[in-house]
C-alpha positions in Angstrom: -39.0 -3.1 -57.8 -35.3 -2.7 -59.4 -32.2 -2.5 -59.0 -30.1 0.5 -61.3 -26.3 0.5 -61.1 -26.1 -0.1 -57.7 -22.3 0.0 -55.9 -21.3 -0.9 -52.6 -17.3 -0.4 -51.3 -16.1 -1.6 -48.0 -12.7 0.8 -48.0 -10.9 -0.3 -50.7 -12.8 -3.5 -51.3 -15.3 -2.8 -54.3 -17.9 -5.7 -53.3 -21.0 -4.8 -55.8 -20.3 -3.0 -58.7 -22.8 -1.7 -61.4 -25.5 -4.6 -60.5 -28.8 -3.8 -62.0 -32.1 -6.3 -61.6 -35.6 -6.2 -61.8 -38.7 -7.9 -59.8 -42.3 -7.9 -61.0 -45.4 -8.0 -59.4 -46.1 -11.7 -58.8 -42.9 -12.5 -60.4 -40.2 -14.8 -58.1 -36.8 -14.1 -58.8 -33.7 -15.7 -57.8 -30.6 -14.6 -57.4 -27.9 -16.5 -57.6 -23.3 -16.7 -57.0 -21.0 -18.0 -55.2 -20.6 -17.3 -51.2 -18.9 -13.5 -51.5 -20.1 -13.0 -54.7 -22.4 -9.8 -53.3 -26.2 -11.4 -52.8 -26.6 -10.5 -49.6 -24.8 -7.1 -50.0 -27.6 -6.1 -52.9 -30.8 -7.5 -50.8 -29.4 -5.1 -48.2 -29.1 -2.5 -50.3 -32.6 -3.3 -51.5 -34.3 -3.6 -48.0 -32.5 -0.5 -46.4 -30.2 -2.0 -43.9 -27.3 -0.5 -45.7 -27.1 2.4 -48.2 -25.6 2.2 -51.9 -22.3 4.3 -53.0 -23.4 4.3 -56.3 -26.7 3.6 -58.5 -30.5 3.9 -57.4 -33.3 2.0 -55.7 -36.5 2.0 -57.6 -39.8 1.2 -56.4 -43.0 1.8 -59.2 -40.3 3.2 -61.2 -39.2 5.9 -59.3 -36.3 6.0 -57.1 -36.3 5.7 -53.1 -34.0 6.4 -50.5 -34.2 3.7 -48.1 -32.8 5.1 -44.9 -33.0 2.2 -43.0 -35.0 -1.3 -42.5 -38.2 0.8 -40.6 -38.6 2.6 -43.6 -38.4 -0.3 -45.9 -41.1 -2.3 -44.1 -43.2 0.8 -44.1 -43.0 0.6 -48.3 -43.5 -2.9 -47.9 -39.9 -4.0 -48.4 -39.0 -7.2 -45.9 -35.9 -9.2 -45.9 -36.2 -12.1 -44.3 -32.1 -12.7 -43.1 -29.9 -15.5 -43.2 -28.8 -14.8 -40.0 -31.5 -15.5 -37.5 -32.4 -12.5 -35.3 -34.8 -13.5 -32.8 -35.0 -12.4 -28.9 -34.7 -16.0 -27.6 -36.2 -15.1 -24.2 -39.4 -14.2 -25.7 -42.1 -16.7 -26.9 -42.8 -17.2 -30.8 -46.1 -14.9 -30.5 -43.9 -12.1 -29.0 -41.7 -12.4 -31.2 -44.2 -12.3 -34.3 -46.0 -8.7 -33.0 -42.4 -7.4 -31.0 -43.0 -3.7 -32.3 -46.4 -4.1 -34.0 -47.9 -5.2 -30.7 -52.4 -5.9 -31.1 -54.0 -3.7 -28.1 -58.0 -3.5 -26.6 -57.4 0.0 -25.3 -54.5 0.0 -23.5 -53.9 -3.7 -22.7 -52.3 -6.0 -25.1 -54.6 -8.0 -26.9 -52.4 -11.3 -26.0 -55.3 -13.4 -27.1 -55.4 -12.5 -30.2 -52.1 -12.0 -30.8 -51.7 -15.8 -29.8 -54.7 -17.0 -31.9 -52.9 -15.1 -35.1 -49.9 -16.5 -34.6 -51.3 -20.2 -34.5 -53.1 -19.4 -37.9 -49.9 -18.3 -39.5 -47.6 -21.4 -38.4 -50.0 -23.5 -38.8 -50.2 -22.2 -42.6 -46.1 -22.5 -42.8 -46.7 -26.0 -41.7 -44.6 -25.3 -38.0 -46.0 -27.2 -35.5 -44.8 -24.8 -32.7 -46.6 -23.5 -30.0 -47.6 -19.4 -30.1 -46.5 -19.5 -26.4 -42.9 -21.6 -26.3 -39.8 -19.3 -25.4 -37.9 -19.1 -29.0 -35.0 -20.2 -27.2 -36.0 -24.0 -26.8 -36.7 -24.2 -30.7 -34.2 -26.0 -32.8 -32.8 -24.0 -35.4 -34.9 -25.1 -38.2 -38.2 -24.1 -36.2 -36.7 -20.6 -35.4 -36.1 -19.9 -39.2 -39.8 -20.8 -40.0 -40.8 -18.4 -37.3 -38.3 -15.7 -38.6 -40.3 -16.5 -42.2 -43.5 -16.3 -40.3 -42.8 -12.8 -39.0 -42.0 -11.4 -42.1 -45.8 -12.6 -44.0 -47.6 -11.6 -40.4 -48.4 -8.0 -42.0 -49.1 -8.0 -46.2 -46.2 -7.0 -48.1 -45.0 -5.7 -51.8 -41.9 -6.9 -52.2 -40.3 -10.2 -50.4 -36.5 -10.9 -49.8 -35.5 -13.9 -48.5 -31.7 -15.0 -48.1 -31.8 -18.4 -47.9 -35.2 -19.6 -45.9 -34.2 -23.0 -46.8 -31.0 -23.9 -45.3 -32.1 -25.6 -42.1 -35.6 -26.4 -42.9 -36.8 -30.1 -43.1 -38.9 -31.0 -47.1 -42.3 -31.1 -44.9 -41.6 -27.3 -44.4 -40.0 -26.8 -47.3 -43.2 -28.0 -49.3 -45.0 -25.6 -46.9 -42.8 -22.7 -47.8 -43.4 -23.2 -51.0 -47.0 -23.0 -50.7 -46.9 -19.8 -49.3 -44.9 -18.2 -51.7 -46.9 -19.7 -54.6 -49.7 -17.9 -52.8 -47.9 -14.6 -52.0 -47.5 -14.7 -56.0 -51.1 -14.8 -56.8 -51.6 -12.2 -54.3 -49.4 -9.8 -56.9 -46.3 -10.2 -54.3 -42.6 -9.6 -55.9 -40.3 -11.8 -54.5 -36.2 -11.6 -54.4 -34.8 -15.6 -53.5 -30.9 -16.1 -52.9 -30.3 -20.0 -52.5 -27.6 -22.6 -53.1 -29.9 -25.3 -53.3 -30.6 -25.4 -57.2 -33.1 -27.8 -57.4 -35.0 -25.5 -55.7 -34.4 -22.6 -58.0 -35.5 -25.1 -60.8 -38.7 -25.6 -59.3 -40.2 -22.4 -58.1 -38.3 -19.6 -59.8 -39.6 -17.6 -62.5 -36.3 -15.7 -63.7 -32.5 -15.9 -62.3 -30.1 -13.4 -61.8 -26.7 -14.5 -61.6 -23.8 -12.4 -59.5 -19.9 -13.3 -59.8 -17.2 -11.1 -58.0 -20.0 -8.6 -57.5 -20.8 -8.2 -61.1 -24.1 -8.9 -62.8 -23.4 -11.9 -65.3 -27.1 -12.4 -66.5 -30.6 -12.2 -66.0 -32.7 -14.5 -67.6 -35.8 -16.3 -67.9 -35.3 -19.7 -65.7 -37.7 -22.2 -67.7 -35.0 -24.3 -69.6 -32.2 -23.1 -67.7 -31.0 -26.6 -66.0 -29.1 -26.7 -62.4 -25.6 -27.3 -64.1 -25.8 -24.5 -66.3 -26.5 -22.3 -63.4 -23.9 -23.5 -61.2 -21.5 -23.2 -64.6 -23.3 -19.3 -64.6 -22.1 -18.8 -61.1 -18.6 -20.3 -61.0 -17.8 -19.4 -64.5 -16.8 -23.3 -64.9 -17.7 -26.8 -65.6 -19.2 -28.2 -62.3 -20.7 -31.9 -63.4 -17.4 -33.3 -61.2 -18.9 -32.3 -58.0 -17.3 -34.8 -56.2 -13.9 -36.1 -56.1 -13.4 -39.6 -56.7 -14.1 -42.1 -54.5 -11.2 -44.1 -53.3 -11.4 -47.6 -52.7 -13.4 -47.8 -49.1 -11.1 -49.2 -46.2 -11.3 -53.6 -45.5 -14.2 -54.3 -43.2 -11.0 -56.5 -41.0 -9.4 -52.9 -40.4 -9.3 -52.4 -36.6 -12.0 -49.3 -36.2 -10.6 -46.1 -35.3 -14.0 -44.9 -33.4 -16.2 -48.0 -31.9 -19.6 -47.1 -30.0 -21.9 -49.4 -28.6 -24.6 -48.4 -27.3 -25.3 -45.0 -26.8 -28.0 -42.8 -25.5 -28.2 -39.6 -25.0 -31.2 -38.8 -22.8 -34.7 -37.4 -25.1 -32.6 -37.7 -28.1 -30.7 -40.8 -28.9 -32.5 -44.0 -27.8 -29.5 -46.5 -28.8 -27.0 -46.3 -31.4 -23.9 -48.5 -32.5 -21.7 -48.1 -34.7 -17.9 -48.0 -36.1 -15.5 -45.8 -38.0 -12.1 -47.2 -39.5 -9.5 -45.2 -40.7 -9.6 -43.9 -44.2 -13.3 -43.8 -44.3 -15.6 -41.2 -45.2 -18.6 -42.4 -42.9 -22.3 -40.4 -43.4 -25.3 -39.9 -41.3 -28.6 -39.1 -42.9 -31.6 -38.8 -41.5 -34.5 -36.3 -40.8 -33.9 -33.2 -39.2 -34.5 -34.2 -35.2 -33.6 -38.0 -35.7 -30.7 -38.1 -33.0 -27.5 -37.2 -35.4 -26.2 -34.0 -34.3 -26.7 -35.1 -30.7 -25.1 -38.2 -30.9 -22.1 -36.8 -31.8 -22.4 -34.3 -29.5 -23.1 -36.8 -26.5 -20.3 -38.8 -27.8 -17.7 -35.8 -27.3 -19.2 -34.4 -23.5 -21.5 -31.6 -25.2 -24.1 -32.9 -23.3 -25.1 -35.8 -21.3 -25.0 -39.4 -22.6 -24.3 -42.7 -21.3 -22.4 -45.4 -23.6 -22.1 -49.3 -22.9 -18.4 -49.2 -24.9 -16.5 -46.0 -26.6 -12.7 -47.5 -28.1 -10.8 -44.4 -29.6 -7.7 -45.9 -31.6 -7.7 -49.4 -29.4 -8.1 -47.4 -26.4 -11.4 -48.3 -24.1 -12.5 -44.8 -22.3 -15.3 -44.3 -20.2 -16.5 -41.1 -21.5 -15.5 -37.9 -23.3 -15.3 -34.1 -22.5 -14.8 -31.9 -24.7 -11.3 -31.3 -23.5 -10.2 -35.2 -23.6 -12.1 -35.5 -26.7 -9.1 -33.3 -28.3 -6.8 -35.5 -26.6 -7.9 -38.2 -28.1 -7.6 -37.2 -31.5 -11.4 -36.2 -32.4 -12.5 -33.2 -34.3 -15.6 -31.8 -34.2 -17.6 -28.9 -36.3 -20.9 -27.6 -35.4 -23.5 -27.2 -37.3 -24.0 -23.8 -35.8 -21.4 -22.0 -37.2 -22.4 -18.3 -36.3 -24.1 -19.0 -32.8 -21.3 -22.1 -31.8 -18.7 -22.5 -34.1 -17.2 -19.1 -34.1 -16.4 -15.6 -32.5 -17.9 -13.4 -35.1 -16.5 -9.9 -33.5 -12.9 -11.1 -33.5 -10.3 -11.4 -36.2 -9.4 -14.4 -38.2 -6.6 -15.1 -36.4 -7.9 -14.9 -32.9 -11.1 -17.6 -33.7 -8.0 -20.2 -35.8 -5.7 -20.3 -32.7 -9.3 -20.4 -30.1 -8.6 -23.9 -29.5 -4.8 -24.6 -29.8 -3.4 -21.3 -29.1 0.2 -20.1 -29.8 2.1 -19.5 -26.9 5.3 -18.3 -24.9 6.5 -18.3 -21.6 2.7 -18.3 -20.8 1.8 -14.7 -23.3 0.2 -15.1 -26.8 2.3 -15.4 -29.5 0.8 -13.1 -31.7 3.8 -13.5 -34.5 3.2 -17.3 -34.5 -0.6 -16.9 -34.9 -0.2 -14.6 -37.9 2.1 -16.8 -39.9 -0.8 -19.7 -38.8 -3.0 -17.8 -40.0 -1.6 -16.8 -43.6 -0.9 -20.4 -44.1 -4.6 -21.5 -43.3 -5.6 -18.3 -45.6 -3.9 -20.4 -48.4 -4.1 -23.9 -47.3 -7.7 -23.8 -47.0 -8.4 -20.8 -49.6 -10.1 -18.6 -46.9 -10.8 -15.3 -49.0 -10.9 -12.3 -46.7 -10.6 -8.6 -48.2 -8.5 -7.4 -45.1 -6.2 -9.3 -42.7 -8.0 -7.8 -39.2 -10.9 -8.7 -40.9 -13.7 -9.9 -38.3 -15.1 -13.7 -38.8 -18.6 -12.6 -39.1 -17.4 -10.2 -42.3 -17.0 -13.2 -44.2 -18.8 -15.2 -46.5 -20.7 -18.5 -45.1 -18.5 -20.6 -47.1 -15.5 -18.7 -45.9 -16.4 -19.0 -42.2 -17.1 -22.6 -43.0 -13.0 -23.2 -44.3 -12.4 -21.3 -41.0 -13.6 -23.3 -38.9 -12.5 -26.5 -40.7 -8.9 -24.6 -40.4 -9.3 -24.0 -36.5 -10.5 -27.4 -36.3 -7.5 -29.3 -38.3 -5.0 -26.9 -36.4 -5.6 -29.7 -33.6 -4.2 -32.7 -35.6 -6.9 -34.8 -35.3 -7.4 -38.2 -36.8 -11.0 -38.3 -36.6 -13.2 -35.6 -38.0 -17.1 -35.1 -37.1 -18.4 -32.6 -40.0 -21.9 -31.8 -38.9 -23.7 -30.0 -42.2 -20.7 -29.5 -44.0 -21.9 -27.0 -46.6 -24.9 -25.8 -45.5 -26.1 -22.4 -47.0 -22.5 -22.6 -49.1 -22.5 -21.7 -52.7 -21.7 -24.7 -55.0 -18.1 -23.9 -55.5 -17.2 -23.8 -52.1 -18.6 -27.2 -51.5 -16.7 -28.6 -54.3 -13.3 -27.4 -52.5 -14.5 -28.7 -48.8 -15.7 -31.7 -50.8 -12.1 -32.1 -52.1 -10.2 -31.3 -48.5 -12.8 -33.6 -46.6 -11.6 -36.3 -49.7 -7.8 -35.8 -49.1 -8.5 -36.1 -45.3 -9.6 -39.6 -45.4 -6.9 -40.1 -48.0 -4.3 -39.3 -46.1 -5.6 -42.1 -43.2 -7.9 -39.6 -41.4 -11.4 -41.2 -40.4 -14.5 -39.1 -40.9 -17.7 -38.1 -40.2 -20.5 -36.2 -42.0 -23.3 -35.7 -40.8 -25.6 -34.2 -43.3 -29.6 -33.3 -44.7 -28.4 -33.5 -48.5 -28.6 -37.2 -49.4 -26.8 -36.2 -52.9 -23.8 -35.1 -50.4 -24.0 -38.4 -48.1 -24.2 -40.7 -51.4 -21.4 -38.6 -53.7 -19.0 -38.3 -50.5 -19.0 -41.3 -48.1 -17.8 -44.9 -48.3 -21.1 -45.3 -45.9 -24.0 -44.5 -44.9 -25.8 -45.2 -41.7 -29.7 -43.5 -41.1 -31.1 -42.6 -38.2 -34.8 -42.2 -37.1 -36.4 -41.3 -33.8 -33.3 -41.6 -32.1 -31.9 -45.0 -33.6 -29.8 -46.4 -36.1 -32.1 -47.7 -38.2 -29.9 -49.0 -41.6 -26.6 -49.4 -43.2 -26.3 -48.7 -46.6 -23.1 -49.3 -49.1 -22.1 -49.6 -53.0 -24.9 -49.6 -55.4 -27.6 -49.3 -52.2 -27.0 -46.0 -51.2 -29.9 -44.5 -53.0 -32.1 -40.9 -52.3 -34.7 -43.4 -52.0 -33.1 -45.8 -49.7 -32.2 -42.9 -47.5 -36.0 -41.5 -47.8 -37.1 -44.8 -47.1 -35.5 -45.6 -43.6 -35.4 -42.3 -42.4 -39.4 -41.9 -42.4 -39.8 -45.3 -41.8 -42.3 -45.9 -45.0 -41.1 -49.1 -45.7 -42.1 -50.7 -42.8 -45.2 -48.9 -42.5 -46.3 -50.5 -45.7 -45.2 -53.9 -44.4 
């Protein structure tokens, strides 16, 4: 499959300009740039979901008109999205077959439907049932079922955008299997990801996008993960992080103190405190307790704790509403489905929270001047000014939210995944504004599955696993292996 000259224009904004790429037969090729920088544009235009302005599609050599996604599929083109679209009232085997339904005459062949679905998770390492409502999975077991859906039916050509971003190693290592064996099988496959490490270790050739250009296409043995992030950002980026100030004293009175908190089927007990200043991190494997902690903590759902002191302040619990009062931020790690309105302007998801009023109307002149100064504040790059929040960029929707957020004045910030599925140079600017936060006396929180992010950010780091706080680490003991360590428990095993 290939790629000739293709061109995509939103109105005036060019987004993909004279990109050209080709994909072999049992050939995996990533493709790489910056959040905006047109990946996702060009697997469209590669899978049919939207048509080119200019250039070609080329499949055996010859050029195809993809009308539209059906039509892809039907060529053997999938693109497994970023975005996950599942119908959540259905169960995972539903799901799998929804429009390629298995039949014994006129019945549906539910049975064997269900038995084929078990085979394939099973293969992807996803230990969910064929017959649990989509809905109830966590977000990490819906992507491996949106993966699993696009290998049910053999294919030619494999996009995916992303698969990793929410998935724990164990099904990480799993998706790498299968696409190790989708390559032997003579399967092409297209791979967008931020996570370079990955690219390193499964990719067979890169192609790097900036500002919707084509910068190169190479072979990826010998290419390491700082010259591709210097491919993609067009820069030096070996100073990820900022510098680390000085952490707070351990004598300075806490700004957050919890002891004792449980959140019922989640969080069996957890203490801890956060003093101002501080960058404090939570690591852990995906389903350990952290995101609902936090989100216990702050009313999001039920959760009983012993002591919660806010600034000095002793409260019995939080709601969302006095949460805000209090001075605590919080972002979700579910930007798209929580964290934002994705068919409304810029302005209208910044002001959701704090809105601008007078005499009881929206202030609409207010809002716009709030708006152009989080556009430049926080570097939120958006081609129009009524542009909707879900036309931007993940790392762009990320900075607004972290806008709408700061727009409350809060003193203590909870930053669940704060640059998941974000391109390297976006991280390195949130990585800089979450910095300045705690320099300017703000206390933070960041809860995160990158333990390079939790070790080259925070003053702290506390694990969790099966609910608990299970370690502290500090200084020259906050290792990946430390972190590994306490949040599968391997240490003590081998005790």
């Amino acid at each position: 499959m290939a790629a000739d000259a293709l061109g995509k224009s939103y109105g005036q904004v060019q987004v993909l300009s004279d990109v050209s790429l080709s994909v072999r037969a049992g050939e995996l090729c990533a493709v790489l740039g910056e959040n905006g920088a047109g990946k996702s544009t060009l697997m469209k235009l590669l899978s049919g979901h939207l048509q080119p302005d200019q250039g070609s599609v080329l499949l055996d050599g010859q050029p195809v008109r993809l009308a539209n996604p059906m039509q892809a599929e039907q060529l053997g083109i999938v693109l497994v999205h970023q975005e996950q679209l599942l119908a959540g009232e259905l169960t995972v085997a539903e799901n799998l077959f929804l429009g390629r339904e298995l039949r014994r005459g006129p019945f549906l062949d539910r049975a064997r439907m269900h038995a084929l679905a078990a085979e394939l998770l099973a293969s992807l390492g996803c230990r969910v049932a064929p017959d649990m409502p989509v809905g109830r999975l966590s977000i990490a077991e819906r992507q491996m079922v949106q993966i699993a859906r696009a290998l049910l039916v053999p294919r030619r050509v494999v996009i995916l955008d992303e698969p990793t971003a929410v998935l724990t190693p164990h099904e990480v290592d799993a998706l790498f299997a299968a696409l190790l064996s989708l390559k032997a099988a003579g399967v092409a496959l297209l791979y967008i990801s931020h996570r370079l490490a990955e690219v390193a270790m499964i990719a067979d050739s890169v192609t790097v996008l900036r500002d919707g250009r084509l910068v190169t296409s190479r072979p990826a043995a010998g290419l390491g993960e700082l010259e591709m992030a210097r491919l993609m950002v067009g820069r030096d980026m070996s100073t990820l992080f900022p510098p680390k100030a000085a952490p707070p004293p351990a004598s300075a009175s806490p700004a957050l103190q919890v002891t004792r908190a449980r959140v019922p089927g989640q969080v069996r007990e957890a203490s801890f405190s956060l003093r101002p200043a501080e960058i404090l991190g939570f690591g852990g494997l995906v389903g350990a307790g952290r995101t609902e902690l936090f989100e216990g903590l702050i009313g999001l759902r039920p959760a009983q704790v012993e002591q919660l002191v806010v600034h000095g302040r002793t409260l019995a619990h939080l709601s969302p509403r006095s949460a805000l009062r209090a001075g605590i931020g919080y972002l979700t790690e579910d930007r798209k489905g929580r964290g934002l309105l994705l068919r409304q302007p810029l302005a209208t998801n910044l002001t959701l929270v704090a809105p601008f009023q007078r005499f009881g109307l929206l202030d609409a002149a207010r809002e716009l001047a709030a708006m152009e100064q989080a556009r430049t504040g926080f570097d939120i790059r958006a081609g129009r000014r009524d542009a909707l929040a879900g036309q931007l960029s993940g790392g762009n929707q990320q900075k607004l939210m972290l806008a709408k957020t700061m727009l409350t004045g809060p003193r203590i910030l909870v930053i669940d995944e704060p640059t998941r599925g974000i391109d390297i140079g976006t991280k390195a600017q949130i990585y800089r504004f979450i910095a300045a936060l705690a320099a300017a006396g703000n206390a933070v929180v960041v809860i995160s599955s990158e333990m390079q992010e939790l070790i080259g950010l925070c003053h702290r780091v506390l694990v969790m696993r099966h609910g608990r706080v299970v370690a502290e680490l500090e200084g020259d003991d906050m290792t990946e292996d430390a972190i590994v360590v306490h949040a599968t428990g391997v240490g003590e095993r081998a005790a």
